[in-house]
MARBA-3410 file (N, C-alpha, C, O; in Angstrom, 1 decimal):
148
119.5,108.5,106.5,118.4,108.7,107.4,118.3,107.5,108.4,119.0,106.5,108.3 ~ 117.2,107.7,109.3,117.5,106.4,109.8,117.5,104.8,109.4,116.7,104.2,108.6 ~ 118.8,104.2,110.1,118.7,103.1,109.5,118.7,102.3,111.0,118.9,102.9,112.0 ~ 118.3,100.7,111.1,118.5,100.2,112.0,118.3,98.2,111.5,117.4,97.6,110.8 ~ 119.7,97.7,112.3,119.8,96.6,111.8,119.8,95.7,113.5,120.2,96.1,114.6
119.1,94.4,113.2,118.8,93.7,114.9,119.2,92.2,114.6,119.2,91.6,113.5 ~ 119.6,91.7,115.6,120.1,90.5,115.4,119.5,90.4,116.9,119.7,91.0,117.9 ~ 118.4,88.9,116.5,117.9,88.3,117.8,117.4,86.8,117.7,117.0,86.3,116.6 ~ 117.5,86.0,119.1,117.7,84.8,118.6,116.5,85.0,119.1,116.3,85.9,119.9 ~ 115.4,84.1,118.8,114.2,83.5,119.4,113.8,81.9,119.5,114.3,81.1,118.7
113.1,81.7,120.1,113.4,79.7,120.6,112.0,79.6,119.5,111.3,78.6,119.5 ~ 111.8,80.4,118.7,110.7,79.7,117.3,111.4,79.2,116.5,112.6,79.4,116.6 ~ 110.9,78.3,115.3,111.6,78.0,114.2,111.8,79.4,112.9,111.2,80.4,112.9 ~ 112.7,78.9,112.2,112.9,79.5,111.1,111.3,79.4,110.3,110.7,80.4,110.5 ~ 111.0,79.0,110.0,109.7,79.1,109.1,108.1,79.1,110.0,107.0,78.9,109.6
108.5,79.4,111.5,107.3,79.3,112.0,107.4,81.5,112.0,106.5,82.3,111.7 ~ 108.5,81.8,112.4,108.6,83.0,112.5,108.1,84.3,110.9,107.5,85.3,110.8 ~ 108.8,83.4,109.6,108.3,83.8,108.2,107.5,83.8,108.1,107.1,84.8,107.6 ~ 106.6,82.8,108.5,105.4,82.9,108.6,103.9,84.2,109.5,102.8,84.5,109.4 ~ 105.0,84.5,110.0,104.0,85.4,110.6,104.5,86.6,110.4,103.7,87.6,110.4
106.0,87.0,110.1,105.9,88.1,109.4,105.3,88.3,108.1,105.1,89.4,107.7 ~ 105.0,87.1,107.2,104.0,86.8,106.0,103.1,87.5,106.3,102.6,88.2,105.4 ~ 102.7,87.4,107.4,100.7,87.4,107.7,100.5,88.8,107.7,99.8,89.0,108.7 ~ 100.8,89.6,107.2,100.7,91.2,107.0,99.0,91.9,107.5,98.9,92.9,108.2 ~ 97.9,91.0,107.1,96.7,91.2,107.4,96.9,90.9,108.8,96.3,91.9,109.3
97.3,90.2,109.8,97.4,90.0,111.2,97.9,91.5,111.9,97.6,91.8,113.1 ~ 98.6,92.2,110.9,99.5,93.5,111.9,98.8,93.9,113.0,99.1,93.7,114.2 ~ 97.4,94.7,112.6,96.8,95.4,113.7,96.4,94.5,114.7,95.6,94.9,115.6 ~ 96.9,93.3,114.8,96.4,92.5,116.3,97.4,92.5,117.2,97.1,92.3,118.3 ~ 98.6,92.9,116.9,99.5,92.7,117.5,100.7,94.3,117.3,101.1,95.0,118.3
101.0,94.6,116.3,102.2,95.5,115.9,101.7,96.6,115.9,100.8,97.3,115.4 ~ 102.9,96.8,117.2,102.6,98.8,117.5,102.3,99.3,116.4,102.7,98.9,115.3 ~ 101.2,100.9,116.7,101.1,101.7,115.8,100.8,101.4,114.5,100.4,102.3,113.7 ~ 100.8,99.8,114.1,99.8,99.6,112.6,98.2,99.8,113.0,97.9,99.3,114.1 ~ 97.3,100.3,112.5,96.3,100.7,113.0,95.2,99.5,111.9,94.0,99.2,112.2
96.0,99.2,110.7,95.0,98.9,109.5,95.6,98.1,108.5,96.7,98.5,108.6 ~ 95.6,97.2,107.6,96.2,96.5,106.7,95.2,96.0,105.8,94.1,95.9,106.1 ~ 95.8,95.7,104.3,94.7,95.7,103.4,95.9,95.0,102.3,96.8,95.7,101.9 ~ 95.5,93.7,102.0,96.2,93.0,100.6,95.7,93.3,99.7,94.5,93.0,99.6 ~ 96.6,94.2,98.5,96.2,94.4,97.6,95.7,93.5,96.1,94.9,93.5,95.2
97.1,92.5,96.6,97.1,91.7,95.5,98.2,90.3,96.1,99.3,90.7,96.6 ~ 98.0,88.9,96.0,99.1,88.1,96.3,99.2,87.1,95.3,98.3,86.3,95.1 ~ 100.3,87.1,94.7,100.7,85.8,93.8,101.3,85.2,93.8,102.4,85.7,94.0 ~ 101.3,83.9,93.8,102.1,82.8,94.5,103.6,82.6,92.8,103.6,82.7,91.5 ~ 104.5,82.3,94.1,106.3,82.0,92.7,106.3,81.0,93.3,105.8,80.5,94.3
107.3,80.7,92.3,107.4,78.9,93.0,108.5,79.0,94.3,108.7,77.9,94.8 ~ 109.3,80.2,94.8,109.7,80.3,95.7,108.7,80.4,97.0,108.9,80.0,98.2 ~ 107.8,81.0,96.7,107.0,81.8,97.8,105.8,82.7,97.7,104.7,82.2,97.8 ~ 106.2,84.1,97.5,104.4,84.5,97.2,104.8,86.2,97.0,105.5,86.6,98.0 ~ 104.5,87.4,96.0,104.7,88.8,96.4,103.2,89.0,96.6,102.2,88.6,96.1
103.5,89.9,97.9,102.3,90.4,98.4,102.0,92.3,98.2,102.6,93.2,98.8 ~ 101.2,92.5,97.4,101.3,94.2,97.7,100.4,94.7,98.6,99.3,94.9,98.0 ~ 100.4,95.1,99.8,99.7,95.5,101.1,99.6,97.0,101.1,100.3,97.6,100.4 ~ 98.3,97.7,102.2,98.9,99.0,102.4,98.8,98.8,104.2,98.1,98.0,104.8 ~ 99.3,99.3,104.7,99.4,99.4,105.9,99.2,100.7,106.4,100.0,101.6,106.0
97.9,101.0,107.5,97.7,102.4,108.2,98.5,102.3,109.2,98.5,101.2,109.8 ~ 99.6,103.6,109.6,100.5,103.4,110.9,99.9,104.9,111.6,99.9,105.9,111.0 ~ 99.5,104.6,112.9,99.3,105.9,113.5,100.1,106.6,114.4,100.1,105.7,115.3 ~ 100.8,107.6,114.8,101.8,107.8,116.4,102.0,109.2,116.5,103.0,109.7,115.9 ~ 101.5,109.7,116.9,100.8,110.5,118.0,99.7,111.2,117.1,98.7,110.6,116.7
100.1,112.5,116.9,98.8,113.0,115.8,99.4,113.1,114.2,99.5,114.2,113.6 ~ 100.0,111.4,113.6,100.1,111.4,112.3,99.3,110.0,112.1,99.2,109.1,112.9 ~ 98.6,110.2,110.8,98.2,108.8,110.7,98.6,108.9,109.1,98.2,109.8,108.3 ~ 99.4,107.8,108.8,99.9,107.8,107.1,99.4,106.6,106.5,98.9,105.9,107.4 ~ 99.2,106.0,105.6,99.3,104.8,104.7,100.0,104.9,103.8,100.2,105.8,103.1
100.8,103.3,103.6,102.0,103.2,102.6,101.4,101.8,101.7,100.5,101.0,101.8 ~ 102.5,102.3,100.8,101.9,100.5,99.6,103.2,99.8,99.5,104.2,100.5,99.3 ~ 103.3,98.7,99.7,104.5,98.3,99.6,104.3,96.8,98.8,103.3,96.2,98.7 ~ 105.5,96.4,98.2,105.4,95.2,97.8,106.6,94.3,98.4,107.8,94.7,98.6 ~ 106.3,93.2,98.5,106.4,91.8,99.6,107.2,91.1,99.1,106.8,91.0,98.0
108.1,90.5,99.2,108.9,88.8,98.3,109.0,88.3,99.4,109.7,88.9,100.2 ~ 108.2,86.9,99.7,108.4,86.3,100.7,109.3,85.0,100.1,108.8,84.4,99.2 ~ 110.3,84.7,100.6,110.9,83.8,99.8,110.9,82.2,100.7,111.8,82.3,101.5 ~ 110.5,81.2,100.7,110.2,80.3,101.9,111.7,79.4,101.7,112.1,78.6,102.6 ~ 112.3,79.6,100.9,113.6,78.8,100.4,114.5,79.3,101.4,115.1,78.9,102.4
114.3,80.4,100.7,115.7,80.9,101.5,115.2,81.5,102.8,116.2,81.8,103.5 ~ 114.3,81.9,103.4,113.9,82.2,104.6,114.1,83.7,104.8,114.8,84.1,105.8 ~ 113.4,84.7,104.0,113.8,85.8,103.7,112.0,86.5,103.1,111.1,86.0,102.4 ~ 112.2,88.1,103.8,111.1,88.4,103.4,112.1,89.9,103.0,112.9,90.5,103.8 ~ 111.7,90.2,101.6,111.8,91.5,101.1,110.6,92.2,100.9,109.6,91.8,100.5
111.1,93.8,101.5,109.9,94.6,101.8,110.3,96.0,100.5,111.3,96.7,100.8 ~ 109.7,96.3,99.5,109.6,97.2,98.4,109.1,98.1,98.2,108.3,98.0,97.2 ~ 109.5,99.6,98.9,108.3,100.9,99.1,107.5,101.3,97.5,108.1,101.7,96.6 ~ 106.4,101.1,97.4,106.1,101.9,96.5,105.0,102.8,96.3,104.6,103.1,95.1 ~ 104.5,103.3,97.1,103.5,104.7,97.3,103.7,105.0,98.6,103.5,104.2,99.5
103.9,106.2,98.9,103.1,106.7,100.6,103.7,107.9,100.9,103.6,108.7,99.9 ~ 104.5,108.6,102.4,104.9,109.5,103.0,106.1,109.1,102.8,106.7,109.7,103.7 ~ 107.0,108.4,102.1,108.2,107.9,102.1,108.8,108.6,101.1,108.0,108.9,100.3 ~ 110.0,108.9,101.0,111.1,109.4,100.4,111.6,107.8,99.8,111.5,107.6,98.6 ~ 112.1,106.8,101.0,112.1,105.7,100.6,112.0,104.9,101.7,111.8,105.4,102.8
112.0,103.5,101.4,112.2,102.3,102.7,111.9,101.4,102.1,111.1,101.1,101.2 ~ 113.5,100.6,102.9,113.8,99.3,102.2,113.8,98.6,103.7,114.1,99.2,104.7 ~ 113.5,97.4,103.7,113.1,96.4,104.9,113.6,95.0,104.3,113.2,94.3,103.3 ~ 114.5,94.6,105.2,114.7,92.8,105.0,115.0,92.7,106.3,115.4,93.3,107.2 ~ 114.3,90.7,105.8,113.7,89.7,107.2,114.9,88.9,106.8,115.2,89.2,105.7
115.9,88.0,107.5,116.3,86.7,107.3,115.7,86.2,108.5,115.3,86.7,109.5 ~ 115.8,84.8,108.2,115.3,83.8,109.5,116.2,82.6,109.4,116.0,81.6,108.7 ~ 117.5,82.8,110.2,118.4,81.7,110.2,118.0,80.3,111.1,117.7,80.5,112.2 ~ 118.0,79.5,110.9,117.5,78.3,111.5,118.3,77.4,112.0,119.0,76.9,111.2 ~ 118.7,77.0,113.5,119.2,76.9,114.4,118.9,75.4,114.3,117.9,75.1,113.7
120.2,74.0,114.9,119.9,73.1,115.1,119.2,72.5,116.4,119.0,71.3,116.5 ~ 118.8,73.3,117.2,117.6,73.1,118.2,116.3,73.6,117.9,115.3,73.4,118.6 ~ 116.2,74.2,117.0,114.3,74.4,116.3,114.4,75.9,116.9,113.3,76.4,117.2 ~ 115.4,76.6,117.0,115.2,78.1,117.6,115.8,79.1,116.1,116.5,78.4,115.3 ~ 115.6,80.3,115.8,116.0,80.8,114.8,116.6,82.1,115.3,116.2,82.5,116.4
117.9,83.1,114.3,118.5,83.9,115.0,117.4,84.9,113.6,117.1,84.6,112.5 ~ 117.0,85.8,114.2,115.9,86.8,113.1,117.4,88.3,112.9,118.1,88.9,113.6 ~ 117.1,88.2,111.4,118.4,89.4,110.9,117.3,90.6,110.1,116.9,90.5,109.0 ~ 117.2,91.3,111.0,116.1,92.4,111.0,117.0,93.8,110.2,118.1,94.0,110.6 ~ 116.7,94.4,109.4,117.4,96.1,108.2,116.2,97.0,107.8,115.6,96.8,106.8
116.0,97.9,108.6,115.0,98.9,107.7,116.0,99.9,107.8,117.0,100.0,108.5 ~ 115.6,101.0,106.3,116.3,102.4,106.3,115.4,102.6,105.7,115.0,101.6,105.0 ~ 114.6,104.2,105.7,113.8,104.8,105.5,114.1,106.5,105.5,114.9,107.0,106.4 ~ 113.5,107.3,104.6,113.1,108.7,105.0,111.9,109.1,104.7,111.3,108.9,103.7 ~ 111.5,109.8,105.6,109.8,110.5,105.2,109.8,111.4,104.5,110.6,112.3,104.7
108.9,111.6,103.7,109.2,113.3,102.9,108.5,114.4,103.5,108.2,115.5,102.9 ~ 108.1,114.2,104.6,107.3,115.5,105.8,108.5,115.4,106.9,108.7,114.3,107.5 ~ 109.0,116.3,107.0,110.3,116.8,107.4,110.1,116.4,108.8,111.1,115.9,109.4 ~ 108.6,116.9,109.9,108.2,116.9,111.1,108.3,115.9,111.6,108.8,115.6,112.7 ~ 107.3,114.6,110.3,107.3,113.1,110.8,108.9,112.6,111.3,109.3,112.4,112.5
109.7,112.6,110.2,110.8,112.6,110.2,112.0,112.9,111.6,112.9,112.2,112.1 ~ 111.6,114.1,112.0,112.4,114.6,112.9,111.4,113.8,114.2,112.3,113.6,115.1 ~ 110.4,113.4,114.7,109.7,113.2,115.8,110.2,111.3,115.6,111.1,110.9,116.3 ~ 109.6,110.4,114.4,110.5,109.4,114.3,111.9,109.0,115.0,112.3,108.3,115.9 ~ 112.3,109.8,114.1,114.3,109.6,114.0,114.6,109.7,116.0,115.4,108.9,116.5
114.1,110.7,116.7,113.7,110.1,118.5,113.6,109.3,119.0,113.8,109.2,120.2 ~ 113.3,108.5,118.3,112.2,106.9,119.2,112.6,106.3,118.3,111.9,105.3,118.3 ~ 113.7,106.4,117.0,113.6,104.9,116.0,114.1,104.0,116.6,113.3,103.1,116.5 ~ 115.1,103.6,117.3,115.7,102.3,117.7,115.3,101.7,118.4,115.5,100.5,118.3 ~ 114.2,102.5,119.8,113.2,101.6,120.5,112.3,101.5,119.7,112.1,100.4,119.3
111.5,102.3,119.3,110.7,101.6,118.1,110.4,100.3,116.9,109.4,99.8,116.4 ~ 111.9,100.1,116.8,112.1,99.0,116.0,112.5,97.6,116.7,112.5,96.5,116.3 ~ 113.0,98.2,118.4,113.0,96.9,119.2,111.9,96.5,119.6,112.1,95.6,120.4 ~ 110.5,96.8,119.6,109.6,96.9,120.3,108.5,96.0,119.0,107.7,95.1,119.2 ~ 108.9,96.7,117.6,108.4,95.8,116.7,108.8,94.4,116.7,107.9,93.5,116.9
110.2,94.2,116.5,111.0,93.1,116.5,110.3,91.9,117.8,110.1,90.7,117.8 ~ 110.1,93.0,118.8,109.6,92.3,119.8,108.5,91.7,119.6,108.3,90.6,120.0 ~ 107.4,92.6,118.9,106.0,92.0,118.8,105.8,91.0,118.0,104.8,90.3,118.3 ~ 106.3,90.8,117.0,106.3,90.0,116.4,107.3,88.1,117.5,107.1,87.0,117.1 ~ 107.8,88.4,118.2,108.4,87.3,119.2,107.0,87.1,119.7,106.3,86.1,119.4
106.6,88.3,120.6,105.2,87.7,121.0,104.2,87.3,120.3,103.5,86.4,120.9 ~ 103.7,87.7,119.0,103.0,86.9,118.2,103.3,85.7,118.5,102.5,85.2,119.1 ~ 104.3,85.1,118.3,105.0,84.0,118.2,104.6,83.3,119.2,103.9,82.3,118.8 ~ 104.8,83.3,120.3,104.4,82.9,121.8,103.3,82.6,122.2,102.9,81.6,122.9 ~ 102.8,83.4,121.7,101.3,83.6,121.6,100.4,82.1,120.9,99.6,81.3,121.4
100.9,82.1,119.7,100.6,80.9,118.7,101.1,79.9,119.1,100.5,78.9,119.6 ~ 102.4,79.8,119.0,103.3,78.3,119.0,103.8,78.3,120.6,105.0,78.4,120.8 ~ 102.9,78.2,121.6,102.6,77.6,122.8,104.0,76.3,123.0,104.0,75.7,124.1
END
């Protein structure tokens, strides 16, 4: 189903960028189509922290919520994303944040997903690849936005 993988460099650091894809409660300020976010539970590992969130996504006349659980790893510069309730069949999501010797990082972006509403699915699978450059993007401008 669809899958989509991005390789982009951005002039942020490696752990300034983790960091804000961390910030899951931040979504609706910035990331298309998240409408709502809500941490369900966060516990810190001595790597980092799992976070279980739900996130409201709206686009056109669907509005879903999903539960997912988090491994933010600050070591290794890596956020694993863990479907576990929603409209999903499945979806799996990983962050790397490669860190560049001029303070810029190259971001190694993987979701694959299927919806189990056949409609969502088929209207999706249309627009997924700009869709997911558009996230990838928002999250750059977060970035810009902050680290001036």
């Amino acid at each position: 189903m669809p899958t989509h993988e991005q390789r982009k460099w951005v002039r942020h650091s490696a752990n300034d960028m983790l960091a804000i894809v961390a910030r899951i409660g931040d979504y609706p300020q910035f990331l298309p189509w998240c409408t709502g976010a809500r941490i369900r539970s966060r516990e810190e590992t001595p790597e980092g922290e799992i976070i279980v969130a739900d996130l409201l996504v709206a686009f056109k006349m669907f509005r879903e919520t999903f539960t997912s659980r988090v491994t933010v790893d600050h070591a290794r510069k890596t956020i694993n994303v863990e479907y576990l309730n929603g409209p999903f069949k499945y979806l799996t999501n990983r962050w790397v944040f490669e860190s560049n010797a001029d303070g810029s990082c190259i971001i190694d972006f993987n979701i694959d997903f299927e919806f189990k509403n056949r409609a969502l699915q088929l209207l999706i699978s249309a627009v997924f690849g700009e869709a997911v450059r558009r996230m990838v993007g928002a999250f750059e401008a977060r970035a810009d936005a902050l680290y001036k």
